[in-house]
C-alpha positions in Angstrom: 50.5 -32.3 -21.1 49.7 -33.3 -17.4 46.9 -32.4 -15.8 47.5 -29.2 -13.4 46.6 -30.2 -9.5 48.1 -28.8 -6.4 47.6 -31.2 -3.9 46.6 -34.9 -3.0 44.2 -36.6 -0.4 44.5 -40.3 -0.2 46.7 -40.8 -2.7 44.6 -38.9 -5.5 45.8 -36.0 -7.4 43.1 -33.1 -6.8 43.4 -29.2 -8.1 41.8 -27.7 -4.8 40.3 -23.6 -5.1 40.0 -21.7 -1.7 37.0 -18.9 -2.1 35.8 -16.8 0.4 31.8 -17.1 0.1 31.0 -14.6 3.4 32.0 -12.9 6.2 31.2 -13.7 10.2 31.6 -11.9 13.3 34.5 -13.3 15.7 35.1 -11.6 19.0 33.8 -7.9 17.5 36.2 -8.6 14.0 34.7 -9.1 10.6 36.5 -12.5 9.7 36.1 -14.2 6.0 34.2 -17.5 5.6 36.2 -19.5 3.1 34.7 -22.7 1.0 37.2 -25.2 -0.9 36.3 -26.3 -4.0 38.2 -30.0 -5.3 38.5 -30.8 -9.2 40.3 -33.0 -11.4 41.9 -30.0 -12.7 41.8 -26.4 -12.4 38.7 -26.0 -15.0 36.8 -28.4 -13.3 37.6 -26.9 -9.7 36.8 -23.3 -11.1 33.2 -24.8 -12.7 32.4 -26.3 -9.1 33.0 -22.7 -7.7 30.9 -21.2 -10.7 28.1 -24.0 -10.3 27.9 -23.3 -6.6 27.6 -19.4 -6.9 24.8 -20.5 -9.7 23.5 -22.7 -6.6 23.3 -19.9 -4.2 22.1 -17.6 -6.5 19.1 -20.0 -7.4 18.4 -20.0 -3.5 18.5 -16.4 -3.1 16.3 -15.9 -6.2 13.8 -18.9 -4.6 13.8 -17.2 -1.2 13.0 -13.6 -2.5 10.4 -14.7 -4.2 9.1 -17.1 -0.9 9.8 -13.4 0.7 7.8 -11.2 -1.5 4.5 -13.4 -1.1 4.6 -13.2 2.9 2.4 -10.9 4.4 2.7 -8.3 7.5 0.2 -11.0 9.1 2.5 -14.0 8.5 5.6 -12.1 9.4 4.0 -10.7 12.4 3.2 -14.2 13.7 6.2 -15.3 13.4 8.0 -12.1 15.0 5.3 -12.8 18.0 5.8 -17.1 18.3 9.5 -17.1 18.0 10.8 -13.3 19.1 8.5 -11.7 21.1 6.8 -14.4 23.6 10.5 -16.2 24.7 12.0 -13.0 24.8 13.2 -12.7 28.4 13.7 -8.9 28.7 10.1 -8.0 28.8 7.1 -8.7 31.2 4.4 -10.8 30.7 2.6 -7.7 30.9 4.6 -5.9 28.2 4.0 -9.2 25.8 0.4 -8.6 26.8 0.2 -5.0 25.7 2.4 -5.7 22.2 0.1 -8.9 21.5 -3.3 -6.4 21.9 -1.8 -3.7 20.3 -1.4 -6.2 17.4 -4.4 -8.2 17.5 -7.4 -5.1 18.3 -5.8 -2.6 15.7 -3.2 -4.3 12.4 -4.2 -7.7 12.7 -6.8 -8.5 9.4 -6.9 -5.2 8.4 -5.7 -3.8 4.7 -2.1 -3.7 5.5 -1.8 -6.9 7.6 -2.7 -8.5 4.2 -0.4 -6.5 2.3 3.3 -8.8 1.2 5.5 -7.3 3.8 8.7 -7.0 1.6 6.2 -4.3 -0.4 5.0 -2.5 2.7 6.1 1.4 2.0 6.6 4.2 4.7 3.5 5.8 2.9 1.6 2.6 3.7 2.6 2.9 7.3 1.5 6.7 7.4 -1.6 6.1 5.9 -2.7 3.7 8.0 -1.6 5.2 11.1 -3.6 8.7 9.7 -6.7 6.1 9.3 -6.8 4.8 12.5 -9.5 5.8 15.0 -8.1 5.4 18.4 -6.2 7.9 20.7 -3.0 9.1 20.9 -1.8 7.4 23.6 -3.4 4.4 22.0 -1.4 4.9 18.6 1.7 5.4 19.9 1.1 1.9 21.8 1.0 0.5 18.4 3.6 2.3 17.3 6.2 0.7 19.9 5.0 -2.7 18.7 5.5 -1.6 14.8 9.6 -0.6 15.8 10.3 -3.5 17.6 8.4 -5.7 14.8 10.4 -3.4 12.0 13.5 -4.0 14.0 13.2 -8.0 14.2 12.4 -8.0 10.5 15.0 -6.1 9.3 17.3 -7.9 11.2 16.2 -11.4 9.2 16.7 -9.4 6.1 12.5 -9.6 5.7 11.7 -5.9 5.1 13.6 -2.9 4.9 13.9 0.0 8.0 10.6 1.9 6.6 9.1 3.1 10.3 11.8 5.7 10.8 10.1 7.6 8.3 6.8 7.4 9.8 5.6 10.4 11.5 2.3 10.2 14.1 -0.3 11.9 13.2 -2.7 13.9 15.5 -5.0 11.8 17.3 -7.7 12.8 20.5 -6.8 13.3 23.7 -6.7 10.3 25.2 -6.6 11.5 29.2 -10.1 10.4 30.7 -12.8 12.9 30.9 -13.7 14.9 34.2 -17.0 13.2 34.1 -17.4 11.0 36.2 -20.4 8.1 35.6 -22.0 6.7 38.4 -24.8 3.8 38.8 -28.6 5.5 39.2 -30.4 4.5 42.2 -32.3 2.3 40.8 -29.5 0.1 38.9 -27.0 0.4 41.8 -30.0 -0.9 44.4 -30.6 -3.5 42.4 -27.3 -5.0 41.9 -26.5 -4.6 46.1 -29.7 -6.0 47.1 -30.6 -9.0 44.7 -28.7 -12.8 44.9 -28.2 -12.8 41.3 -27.7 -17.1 40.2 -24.2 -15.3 38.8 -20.8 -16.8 39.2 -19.5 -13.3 39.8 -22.6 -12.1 42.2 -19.8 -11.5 44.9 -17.5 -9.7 42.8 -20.3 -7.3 42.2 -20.6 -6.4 46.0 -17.2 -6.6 46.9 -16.6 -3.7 44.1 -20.1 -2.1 45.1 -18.9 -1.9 48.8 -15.6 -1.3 48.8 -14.8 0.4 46.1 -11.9 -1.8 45.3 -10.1 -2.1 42.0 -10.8 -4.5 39.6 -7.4 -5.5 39.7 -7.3 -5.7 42.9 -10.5 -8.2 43.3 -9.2 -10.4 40.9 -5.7 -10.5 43.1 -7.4 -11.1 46.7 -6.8 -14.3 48.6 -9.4 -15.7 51.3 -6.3 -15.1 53.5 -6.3 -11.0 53.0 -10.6 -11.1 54.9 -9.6 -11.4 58.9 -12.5 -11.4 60.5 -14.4 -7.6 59.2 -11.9 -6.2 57.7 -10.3 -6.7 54.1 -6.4 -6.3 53.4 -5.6 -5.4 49.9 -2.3 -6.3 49.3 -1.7 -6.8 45.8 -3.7 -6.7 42.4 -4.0 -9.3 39.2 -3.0 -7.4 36.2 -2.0 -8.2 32.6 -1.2 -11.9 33.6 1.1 -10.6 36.9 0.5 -10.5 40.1 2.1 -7.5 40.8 1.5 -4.6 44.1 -1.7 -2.5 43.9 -1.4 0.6 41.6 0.4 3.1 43.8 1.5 0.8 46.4 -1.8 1.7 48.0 -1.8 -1.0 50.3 -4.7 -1.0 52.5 -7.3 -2.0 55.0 -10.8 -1.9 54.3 -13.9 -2.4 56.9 -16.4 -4.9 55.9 -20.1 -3.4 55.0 -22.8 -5.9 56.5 -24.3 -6.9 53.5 -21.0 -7.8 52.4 -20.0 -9.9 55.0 -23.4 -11.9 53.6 -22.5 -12.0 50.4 -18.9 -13.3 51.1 -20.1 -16.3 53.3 -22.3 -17.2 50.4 -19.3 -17.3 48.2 -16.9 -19.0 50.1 -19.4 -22.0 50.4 -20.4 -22.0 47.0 -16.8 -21.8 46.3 -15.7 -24.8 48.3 -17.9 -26.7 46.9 -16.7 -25.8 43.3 -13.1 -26.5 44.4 -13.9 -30.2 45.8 -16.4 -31.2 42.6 -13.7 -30.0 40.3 -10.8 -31.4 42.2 -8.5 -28.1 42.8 -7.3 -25.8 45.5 -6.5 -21.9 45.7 -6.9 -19.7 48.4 -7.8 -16.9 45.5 -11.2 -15.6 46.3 -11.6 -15.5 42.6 -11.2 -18.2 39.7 -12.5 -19.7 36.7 -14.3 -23.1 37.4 -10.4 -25.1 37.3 -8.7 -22.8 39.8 -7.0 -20.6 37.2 -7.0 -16.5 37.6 -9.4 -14.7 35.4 -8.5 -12.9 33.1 -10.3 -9.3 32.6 -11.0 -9.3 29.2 -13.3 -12.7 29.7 -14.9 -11.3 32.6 -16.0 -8.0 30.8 -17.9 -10.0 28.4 -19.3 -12.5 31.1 -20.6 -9.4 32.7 -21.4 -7.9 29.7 -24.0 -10.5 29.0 -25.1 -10.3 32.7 -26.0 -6.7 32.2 -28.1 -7.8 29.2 -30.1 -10.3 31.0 -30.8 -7.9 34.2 -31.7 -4.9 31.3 -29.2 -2.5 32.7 -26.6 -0.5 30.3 -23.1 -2.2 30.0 -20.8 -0.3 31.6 -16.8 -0.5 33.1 -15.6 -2.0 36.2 -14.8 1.5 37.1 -18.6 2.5 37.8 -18.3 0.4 40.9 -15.6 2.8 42.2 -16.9 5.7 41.2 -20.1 5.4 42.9 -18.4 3.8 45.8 -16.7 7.0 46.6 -19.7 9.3 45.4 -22.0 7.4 47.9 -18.9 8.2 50.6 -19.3 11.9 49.9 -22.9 12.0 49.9 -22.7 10.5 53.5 -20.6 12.9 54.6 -17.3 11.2 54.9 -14.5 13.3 55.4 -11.8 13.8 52.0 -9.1 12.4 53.5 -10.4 9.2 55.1 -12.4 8.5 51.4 -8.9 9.1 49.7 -7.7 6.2 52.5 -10.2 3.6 51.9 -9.9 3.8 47.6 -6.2 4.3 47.8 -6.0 7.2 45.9 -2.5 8.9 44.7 -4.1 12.4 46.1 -6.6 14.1 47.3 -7.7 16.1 44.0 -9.1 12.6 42.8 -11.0 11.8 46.1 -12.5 15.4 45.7 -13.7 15.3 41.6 -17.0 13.4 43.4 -17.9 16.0 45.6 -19.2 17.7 42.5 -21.5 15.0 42.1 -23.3 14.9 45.2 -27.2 15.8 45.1 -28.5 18.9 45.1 -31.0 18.1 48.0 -28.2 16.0 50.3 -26.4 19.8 50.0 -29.2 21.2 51.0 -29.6 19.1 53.4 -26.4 19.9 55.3 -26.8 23.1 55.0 -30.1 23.5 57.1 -28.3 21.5 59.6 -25.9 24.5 60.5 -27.0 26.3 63.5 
């Protein structure tokens, strides 16, 4: 009896099997993806077919198991290399916010470590219920958890698990009415001493002109004409981007600033020819690049320390800038101008702060 075949390729008699092994996506149809499978006969065509479904099974079986020992932490870092950072539809800044939210509250805690084929909803909800951070904090973290969910169920790594998530109750994160302010004695001492510190300029310029962190860390040698300083745009989350608001502005420059900013340009000059770069940014790290916040914090951190005063925000410098204002007497509206506030209820919150004896002191000057 002759061997069954249905078809021959260079002059060989071959029993070929056509099997659909998938499906694909062609201009919005669902189209099959068909595999041929050549024998010497029929049998031995069909055992091909069987040995490669054996094959693919094996695979599956291999990669499930590679799967089921990868943890949030190794998925996450991959989501983050190869998804998140070349992503083009988000900011810099937005990368920067998803990276933190990672990094400061998931990353090498309990469920980070946990295989993430095994993470539950339950898991999810009670480490979110565990967490102690604010609400505007959490849900922060939360964004970062959908679009990290999303990617990995996409690549078949995890099942949709965050839809049945709920947030929990968490403080208020909007900032207190307090308002903290330098004493006298910390706040003449950092205006009045040449501190041997890289950012002793950046002190002043916050000190007396109550400029924005952001926006220090975004001025150009350019924006100072003469006595006057033009705020034009800030350094934020790895953009330079326009100042919060749009509060574009022109500041007048105190005295003892004007000092301290000669100092600084010189010293800065001479930085810029020993280690062979060239910016016109008032502020940099030692090879000309922008300086990013988080760094400076702790460099002023461990200033702080050394000088014996209390570590405290960049914010301080603000807030006593436009305390000190009120004190002297100057009017709401031209305070509001020179910090580039939204409105004038912020500007007025450090009235409440100004001294008992300064208010009694304009008050006996009424005739």
């Amino acid at each position: 009896m002759a061997t069954k075949t249905n078809t021959k390729i260079n002059g060989k008699e071959y029993y070929v099997l056509k099997r659909t092994i998938g499906h694909e996506i062609v201009d919005g149809k669902k189209k099959p993806i068909y595999k041929y499978f050549y024998g010497t006969s029929k049998g031995n065509a069909e055992q091909k077919y069987k040995k490669f479904l054996e094959d693919e099974a094996a695979k599956k079986y291999a990669k499930e198991e590679q799967y089921a020992f990868c943890t949030l932490h190794d998925r996450a870092e991959d989501f983050i290399d190869n998804a998140l950072d070349p992503a083009a539809k988000y900011s810099s800044g937005t990368k920067v916010r998803y990276k933190s939210s990672y990094n400061r509250h998931i990353k090498g805690t309990w469920i980070d470590k946990m295989p993430a084929s095994k993470v539950k909803a339950s898991d999810i909800q009670k480490f979110y219920n565990e967490l102690d951070v604010s609400s505007s904090t959490l849900k922060q973290i939360n964004r970062f958890m959908s679009l990290f969910y999303k990617w990995m169920v996409r690549n078949e790594y995890a099942t949709d698990v965050i839809s049945a998530v709920e947030l929990p109750r968490k403080r208020d994160s909007r900032k207190s009415e307090s308002i903290v302010i330098w004493d006298d004695k910390s706040w003449k001492k950092l205006t009045s001493s040449k501190f041997d510190f890289r950012h002793d300029f950046l002190i002043k310029l916050m000190s007396y002109s109550g400029m924005r962190i952001g926006e220090c860390l975004g001025l150009k040698y350019s924006d100072i004409d003469g006595d006057t300083i033009h705020v034009r745009r800030q350094y934020s989350m790895h953009e330079i981007k326009p100042p919060k608001y749009n509060s574009q502005r022109d500041i007048p420059m105190h005295k003892k600033l004007k000092a301290a900013f000669k100092r600084h340009k010189a010293w800065h000059e001479a930085e810029m020819k020993k280690n062979h770069y060239r910016t016109d940014y008032v502020f940099t790290t030692s090879s000309g690049r922008l300086i990013d916040v988080t760094n400076l914090h702790k460099a002023f951190n461990r200033f702080y320390k050394s000088i014996g005063i209390e570590r405290q925000t960049f914010h301080i410098y603000r807030h006593t800038f436009c305390t000190k204002l009120c004190e002297a007497g100057v009017p709401l509206e031209v305070a509001a101008k020179l910090l580039g506030h939204k409105n004038l209820e912020v500007t007025a919150a450090h009235y409440a702060l100004v001294r008992k004896d300064t208010k009694a002191d304009a008050i006996a000057k009424l005739k």
